[in-house]
Backbone as numpy.savetxt, mean C-alpha at the origin, in Angstrom:
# Nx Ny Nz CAx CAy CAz Cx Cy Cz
34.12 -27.22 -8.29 33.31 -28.07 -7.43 32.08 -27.27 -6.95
30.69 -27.84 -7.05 29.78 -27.07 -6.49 28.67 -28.43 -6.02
28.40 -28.00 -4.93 27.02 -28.80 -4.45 25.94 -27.93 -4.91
25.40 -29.88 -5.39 24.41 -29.77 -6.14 22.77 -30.63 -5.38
21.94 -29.49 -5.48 20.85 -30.05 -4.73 19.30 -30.39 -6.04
18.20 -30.59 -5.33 17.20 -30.28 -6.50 16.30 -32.02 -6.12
14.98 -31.43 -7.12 14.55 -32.75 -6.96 15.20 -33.61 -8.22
15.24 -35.11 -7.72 15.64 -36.41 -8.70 17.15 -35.95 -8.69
17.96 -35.45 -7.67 19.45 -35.80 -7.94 20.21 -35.84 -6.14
20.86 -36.86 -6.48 21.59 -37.15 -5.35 22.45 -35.64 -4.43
22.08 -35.57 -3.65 22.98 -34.13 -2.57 23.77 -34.63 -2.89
25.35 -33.83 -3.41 26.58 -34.20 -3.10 27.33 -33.07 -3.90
28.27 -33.25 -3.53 29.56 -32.10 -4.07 30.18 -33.18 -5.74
30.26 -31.99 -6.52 30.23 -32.41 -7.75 31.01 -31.90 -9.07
32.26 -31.99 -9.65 32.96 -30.88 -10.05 31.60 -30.40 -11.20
31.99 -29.48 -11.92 30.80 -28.44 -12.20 30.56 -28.82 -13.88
31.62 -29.65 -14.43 31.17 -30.66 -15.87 30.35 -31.87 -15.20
30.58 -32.31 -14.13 29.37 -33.48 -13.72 28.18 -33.10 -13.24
28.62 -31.86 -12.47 26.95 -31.52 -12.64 26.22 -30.57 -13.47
26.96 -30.23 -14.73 25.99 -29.66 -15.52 25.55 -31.05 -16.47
26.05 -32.56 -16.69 25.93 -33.40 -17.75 24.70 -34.08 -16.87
24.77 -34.05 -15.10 24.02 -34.61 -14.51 22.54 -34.08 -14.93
22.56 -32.29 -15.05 21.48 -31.69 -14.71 20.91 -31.74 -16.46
21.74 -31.93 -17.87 21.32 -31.96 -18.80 20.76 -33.35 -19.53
21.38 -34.75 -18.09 20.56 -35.91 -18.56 19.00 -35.79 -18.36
18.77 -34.46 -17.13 17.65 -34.64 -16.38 16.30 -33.73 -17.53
17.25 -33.12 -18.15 16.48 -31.97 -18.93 15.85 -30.42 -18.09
16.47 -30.22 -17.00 16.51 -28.93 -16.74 17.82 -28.43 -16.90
17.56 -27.17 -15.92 18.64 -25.87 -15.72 19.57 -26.21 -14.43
21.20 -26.12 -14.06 21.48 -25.55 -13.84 21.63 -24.19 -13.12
21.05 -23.76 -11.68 21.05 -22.49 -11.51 21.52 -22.17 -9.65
22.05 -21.42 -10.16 23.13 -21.03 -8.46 22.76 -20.11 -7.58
22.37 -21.10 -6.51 21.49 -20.19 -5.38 22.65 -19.58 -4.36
23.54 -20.29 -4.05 23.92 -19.26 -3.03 25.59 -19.51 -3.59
25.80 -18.33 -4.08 27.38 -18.46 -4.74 28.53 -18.14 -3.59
28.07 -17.76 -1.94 29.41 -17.48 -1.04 29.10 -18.52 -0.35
28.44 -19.60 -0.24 28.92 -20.62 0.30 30.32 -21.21 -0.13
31.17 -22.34 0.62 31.91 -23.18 0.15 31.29 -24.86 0.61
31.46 -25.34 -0.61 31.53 -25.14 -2.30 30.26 -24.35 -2.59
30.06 -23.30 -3.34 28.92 -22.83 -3.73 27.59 -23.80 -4.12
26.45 -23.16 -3.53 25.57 -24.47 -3.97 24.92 -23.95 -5.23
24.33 -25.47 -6.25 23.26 -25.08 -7.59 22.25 -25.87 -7.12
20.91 -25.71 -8.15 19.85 -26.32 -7.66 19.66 -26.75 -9.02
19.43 -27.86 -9.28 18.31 -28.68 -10.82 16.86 -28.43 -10.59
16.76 -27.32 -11.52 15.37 -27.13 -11.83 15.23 -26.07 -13.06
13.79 -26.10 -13.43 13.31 -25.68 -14.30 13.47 -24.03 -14.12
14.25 -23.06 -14.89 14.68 -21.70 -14.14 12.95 -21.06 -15.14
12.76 -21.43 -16.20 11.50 -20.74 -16.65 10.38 -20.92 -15.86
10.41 -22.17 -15.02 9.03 -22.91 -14.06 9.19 -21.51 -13.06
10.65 -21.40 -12.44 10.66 -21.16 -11.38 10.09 -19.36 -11.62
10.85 -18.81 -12.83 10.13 -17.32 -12.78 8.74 -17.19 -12.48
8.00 -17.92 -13.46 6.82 -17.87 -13.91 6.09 -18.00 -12.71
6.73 -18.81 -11.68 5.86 -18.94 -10.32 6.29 -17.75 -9.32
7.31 -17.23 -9.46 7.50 -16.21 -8.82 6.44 -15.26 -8.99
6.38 -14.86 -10.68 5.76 -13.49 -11.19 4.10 -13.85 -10.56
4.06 -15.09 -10.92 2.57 -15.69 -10.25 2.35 -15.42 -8.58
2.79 -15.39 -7.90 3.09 -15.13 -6.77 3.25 -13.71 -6.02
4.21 -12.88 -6.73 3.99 -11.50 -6.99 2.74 -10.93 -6.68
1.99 -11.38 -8.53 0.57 -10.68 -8.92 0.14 -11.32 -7.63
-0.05 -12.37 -7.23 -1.37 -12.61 -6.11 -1.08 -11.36 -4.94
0.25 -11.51 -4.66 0.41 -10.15 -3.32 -0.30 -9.50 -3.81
0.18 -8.83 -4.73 -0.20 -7.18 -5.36 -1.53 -7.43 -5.57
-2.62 -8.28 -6.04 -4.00 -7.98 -6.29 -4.30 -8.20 -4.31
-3.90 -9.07 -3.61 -4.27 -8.84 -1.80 -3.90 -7.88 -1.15
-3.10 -6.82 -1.95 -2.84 -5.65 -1.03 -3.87 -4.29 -1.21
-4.04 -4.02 -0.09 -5.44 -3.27 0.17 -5.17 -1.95 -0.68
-6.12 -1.35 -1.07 -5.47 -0.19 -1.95 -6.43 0.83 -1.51
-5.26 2.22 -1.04 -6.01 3.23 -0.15 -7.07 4.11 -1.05
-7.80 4.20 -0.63 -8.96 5.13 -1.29 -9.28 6.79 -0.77
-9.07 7.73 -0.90 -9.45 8.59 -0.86 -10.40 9.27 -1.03
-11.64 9.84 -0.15 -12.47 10.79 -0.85 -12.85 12.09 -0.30
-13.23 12.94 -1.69 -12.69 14.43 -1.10 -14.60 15.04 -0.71
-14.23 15.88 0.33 -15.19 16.64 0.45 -15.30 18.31 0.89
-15.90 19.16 0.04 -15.37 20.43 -0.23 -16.31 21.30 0.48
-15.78 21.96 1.45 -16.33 23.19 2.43 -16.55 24.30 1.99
-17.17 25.30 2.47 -16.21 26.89 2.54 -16.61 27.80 4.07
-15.67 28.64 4.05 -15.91 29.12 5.57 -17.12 29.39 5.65
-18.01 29.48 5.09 -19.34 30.28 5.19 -20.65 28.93 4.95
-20.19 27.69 5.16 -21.17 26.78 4.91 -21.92 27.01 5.90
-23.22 26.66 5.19 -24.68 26.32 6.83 -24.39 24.96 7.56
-25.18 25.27 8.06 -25.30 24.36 9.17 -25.95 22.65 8.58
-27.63 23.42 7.72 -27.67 21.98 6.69 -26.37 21.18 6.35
-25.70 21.72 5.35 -24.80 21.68 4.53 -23.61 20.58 5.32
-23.29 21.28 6.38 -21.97 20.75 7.26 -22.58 19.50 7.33
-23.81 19.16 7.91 -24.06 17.83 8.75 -24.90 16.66 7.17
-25.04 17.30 6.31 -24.67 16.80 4.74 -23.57 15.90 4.42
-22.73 17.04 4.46 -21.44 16.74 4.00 -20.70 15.67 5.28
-21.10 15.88 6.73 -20.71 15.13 7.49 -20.98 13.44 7.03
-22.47 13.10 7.11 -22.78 11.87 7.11 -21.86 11.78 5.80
-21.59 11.99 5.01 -21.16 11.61 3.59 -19.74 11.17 4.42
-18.80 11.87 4.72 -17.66 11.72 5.48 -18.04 10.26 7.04
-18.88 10.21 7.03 -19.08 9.31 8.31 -19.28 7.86 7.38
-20.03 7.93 6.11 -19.97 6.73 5.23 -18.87 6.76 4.98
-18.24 7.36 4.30 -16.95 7.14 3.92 -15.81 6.73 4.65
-15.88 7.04 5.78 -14.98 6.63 7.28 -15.00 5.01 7.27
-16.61 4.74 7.68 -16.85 3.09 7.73 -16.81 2.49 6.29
-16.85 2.82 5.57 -16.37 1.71 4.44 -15.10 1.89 3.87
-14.40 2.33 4.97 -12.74 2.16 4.72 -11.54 2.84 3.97
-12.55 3.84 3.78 -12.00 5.16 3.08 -11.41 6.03 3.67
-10.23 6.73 3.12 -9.97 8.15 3.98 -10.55 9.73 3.33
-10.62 10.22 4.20 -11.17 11.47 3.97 -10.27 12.37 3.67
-10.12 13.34 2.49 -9.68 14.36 2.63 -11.01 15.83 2.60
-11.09 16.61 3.92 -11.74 17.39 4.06 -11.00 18.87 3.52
-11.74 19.34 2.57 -11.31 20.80 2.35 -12.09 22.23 2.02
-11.30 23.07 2.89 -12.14 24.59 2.94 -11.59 25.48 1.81
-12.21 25.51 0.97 -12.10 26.47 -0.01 -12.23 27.75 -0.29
-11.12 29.02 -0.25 -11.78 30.14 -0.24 -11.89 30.85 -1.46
-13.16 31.32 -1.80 -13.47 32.05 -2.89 -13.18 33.27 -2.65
-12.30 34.04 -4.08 -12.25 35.76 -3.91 -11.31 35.95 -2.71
-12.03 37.24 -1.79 -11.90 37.98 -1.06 -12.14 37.13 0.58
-12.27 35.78 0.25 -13.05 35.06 1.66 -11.47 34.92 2.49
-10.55 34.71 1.65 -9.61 34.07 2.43 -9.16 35.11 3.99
-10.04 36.26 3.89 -9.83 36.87 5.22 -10.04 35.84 6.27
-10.95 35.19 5.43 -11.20 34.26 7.55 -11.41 32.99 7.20
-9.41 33.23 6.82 -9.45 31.20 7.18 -9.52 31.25 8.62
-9.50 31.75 9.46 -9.78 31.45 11.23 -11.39 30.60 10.82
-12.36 31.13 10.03 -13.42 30.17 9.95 -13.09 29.37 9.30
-12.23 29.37 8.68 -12.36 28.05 7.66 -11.62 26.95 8.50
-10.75 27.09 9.11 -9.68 26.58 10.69 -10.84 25.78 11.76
-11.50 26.92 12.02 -12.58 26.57 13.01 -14.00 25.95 12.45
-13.93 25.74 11.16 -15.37 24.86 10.21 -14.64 23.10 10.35
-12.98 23.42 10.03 -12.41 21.82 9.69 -12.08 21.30 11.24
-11.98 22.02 12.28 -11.26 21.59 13.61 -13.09 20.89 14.23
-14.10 21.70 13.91 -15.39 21.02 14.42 -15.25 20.06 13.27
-15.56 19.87 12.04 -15.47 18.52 11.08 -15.18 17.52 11.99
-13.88 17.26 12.33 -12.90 16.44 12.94 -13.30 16.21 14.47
-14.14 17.17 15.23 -14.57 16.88 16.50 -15.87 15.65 16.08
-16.65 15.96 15.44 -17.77 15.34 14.88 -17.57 13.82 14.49
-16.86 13.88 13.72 -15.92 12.30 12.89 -14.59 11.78 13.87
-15.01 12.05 15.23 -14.24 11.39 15.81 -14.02 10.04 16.37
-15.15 9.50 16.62 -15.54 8.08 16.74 -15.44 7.59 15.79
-15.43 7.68 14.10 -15.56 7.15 13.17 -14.14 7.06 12.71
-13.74 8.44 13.03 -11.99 8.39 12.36 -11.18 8.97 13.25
-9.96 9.25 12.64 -8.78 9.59 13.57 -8.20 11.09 12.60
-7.97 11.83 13.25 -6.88 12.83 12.25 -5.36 12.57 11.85
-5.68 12.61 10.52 -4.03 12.01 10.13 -3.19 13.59 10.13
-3.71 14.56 9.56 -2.81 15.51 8.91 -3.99 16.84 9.52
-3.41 17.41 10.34 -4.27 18.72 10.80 -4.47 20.17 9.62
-5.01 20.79 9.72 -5.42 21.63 8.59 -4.52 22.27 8.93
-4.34 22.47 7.02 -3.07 23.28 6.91 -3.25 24.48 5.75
-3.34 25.24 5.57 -3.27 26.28 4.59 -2.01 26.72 3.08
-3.01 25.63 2.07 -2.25 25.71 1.21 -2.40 26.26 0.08
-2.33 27.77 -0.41 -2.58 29.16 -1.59 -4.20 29.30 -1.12
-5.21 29.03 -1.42 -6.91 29.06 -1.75 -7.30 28.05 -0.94
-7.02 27.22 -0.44 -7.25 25.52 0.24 -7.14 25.73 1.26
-7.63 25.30 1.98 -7.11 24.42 3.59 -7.49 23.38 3.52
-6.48 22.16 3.73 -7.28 20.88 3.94 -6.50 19.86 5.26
-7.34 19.25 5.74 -7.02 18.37 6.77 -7.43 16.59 6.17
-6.70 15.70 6.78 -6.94 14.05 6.52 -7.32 13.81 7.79
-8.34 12.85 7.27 -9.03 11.93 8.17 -9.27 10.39 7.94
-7.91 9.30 8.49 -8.54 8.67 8.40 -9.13 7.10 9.17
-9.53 6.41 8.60 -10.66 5.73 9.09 -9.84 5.25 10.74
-11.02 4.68 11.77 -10.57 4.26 12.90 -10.26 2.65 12.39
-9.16 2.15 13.20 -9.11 0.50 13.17 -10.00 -0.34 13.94
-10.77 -1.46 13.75 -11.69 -1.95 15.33 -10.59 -2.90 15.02
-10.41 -3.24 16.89 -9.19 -3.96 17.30 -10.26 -5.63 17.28
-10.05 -6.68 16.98 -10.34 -8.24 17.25 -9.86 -8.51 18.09
């Protein structure tokens, strides 16, 4: 016995040869939505309609879901002053059009004596791009690298 729902068939409880002859006068499927009910229920419908609108449905999420962007911008302890406020506005566009920043200090050779500058080049970065962004991930020192995330601020509606 299973209740049987769907469009073009009467609700009712149905032993399970009447409602598969019911659901094969109709020319669909047969298909069982919730099997711990009592009597378990089926639904008459098209089970190929129904994928196909799923997978359709799916893709639309997946093409509306925002997809994070990253962009990198490369320091070294010894940058000028030009240079920083360069590389800043580039990081301040990138902030407002919804991007996150990954900022990184690079040491060449013998520089890595003073990641303290390279520490103290990314901690001002981040004072600078503060209205624009937020710090996700504080600088961290990883082999030749230091890099810190920045990203974008939310405006509240």
């Amino acid at each position: 016995m299973v209740r049987l729902v769907g469009e073009g068939v009467e609700t009712n409880i149905y032993p399970i040869k009447e409602a598969l002859r019911i659901v094969e006068e109709l020319g669909v499927d047969l298909v069982e939505i919730s099997p711990d009910a009592n009597p378990p229920v089926c639904k008459a419908m098209d089970y190929k309609k129904f994928i196909f609108d799923q997978k359709k449905k799916q893709k639309e999420l997946k093409a509306k879901a925002t997809k994070v962007v990253i962009k990198e911008i490369r320091l070294t302890a010894q940058t000028d002053d030009h240079d920083f406020e360069f590389k800043l506005n580039h990081a301040k566009r990138f902030l407002q059009e919804g991007s996150k920043v990954r900022v990184e200090v690079f040491f060449k050779g013998r520089s890595i004596v003073y990641k303290d500058q390279g520490e103290i080049m990314l901690l001002k970065f981040a004072q600078e791009l503060e209205e624009f962004g937020k710090v996700e991930a504080m600088p961290k020192l990883e082999g030749k690298r230091m890099q810190m995330m920045v990203a974008p601020k939310t405006t509240k509606k």
